[in-house]
PLY file of the C-alpha trace (Angstrom):
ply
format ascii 1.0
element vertex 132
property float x
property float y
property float z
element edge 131
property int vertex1
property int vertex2
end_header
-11.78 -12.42 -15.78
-14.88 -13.95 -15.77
-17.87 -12.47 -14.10
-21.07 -13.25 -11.92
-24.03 -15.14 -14.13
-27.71 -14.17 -13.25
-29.70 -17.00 -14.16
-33.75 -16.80 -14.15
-34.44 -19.93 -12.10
-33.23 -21.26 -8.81
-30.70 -24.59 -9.24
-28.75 -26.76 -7.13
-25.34 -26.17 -8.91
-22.03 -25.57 -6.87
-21.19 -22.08 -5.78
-24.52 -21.12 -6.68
-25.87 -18.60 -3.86
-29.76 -17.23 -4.72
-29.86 -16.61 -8.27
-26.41 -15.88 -8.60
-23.55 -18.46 -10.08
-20.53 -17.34 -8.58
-17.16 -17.22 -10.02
-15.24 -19.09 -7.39
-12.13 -16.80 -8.29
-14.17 -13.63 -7.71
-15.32 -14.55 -4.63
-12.34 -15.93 -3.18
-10.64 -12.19 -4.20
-13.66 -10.37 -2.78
-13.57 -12.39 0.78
-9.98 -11.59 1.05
-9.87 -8.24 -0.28
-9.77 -5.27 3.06
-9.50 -2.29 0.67
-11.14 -1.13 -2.49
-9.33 1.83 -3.85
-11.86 3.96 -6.27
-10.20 6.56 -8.62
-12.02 8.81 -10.73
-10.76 10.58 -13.49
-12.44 14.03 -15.20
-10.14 14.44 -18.61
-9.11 17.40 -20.33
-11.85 18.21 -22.97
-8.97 18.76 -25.43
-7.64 15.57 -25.47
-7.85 13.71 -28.95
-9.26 10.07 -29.47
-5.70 8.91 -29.25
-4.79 10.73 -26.08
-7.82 9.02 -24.32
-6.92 5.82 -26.22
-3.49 6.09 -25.00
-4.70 6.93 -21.26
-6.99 4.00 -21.26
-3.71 2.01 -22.07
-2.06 3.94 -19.05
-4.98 2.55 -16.72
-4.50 -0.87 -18.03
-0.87 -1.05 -17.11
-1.75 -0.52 -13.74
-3.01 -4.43 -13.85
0.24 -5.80 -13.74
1.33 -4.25 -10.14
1.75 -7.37 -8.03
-0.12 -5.76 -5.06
-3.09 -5.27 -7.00
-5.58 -8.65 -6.61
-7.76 -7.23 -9.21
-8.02 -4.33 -11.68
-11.19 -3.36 -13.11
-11.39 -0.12 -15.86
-14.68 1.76 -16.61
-16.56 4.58 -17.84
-19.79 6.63 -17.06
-22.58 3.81 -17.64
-25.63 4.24 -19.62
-28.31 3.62 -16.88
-31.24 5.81 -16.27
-30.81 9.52 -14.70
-30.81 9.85 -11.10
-30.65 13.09 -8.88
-27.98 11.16 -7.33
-26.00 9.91 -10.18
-22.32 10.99 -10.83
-22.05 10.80 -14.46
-19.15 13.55 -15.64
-16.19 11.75 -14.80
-14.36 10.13 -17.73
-12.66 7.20 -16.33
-13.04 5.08 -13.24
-10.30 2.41 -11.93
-10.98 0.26 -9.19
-8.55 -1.46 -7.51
-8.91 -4.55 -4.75
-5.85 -4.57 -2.31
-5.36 -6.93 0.32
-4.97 -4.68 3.10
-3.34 -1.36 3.73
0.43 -2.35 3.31
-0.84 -3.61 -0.95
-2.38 -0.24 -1.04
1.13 1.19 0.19
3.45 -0.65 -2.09
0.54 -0.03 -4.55
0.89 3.27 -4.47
4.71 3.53 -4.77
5.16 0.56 -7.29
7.20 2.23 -10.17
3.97 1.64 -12.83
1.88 3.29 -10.63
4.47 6.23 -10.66
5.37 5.96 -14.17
1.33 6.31 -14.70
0.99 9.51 -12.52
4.54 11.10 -14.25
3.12 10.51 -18.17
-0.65 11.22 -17.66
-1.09 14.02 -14.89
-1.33 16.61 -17.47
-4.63 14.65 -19.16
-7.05 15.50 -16.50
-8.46 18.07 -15.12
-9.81 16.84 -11.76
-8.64 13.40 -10.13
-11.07 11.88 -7.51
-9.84 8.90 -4.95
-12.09 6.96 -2.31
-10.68 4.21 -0.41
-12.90 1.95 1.44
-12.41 -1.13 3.38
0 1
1 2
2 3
3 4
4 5
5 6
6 7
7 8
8 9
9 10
10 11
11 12
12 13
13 14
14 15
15 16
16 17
17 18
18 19
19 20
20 21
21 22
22 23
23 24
24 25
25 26
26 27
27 28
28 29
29 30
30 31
31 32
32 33
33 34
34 35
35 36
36 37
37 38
38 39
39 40
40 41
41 42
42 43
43 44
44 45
45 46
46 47
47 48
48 49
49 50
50 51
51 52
52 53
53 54
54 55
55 56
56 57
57 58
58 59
59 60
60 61
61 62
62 63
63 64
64 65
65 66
66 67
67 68
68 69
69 70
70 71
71 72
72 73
73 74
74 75
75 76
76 77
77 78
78 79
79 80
80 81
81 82
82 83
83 84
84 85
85 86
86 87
87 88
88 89
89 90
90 91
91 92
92 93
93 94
94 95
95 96
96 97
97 98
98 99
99 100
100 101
101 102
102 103
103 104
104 105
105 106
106 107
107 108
108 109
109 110
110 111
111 112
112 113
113 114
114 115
115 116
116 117
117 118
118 119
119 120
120 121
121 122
122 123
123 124
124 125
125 126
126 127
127 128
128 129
129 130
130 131
């Protein structure tokens, strides 16, 4: 999917708001998006390379439930140290859901399921924050 474009100096192009060029797609999902479901993940320290590998497919599969506008996958990022910074968490999904009902069939959507049934033994600790 593409993303947002910073650009340096101010134009008069479409869709351009500040110095942002926004994706039209993005921000047509975003406006019509009520809930953001966060999920973070604190693996096993045992797992191998291909066990994380493996789980990083699992999270991937989770784009192709129907109630899910957007799926986006990521990991701790390399930004400067903050007293307030969360940075020991292995994986974070984030997933934007219409409204309440997506998050429900969401939630019980067999790949969601199938997810929780193969990988609930790779982590340790499992975090969730919804938000609308």
């Amino acid at each position: 999917m593409p993303s947002c474009e910073l650009r340096s100096k101010p134009s008069s192009e479409p869709g351009r708001i500040g110095d942002f060029l926004i994706d039209r797609f993005r921000l047509e999902t975003l406006s019509k998006t009520m809930l953001v479901h966060n999920v973070f993940f604190w693996l096993r320290p045992e797992l191998s390379e291909t066990q994380i590998a493996e789980f990083r497919s699992g999270l991937e599969s989770l784009q192709s439930i129907e109630a899910a506008e957007a799926v986006y996958i990521g990991t701790p990022a390399a930004v400067a140290d903050r007293p307030v910074l969360e940075t020991s968490y292995s994986f974070c999904l984030t997933v934007l859901l219409s409204d309440v009902g997506a998050h429900d069939a969401y939630q019980a959507d067999p790949v969601h399921q199938n997810f929780i049934a193969r990988f609930k033994g790779s982590w340790e600790k499992v975090q969730v924050y919804d938000a609308d």
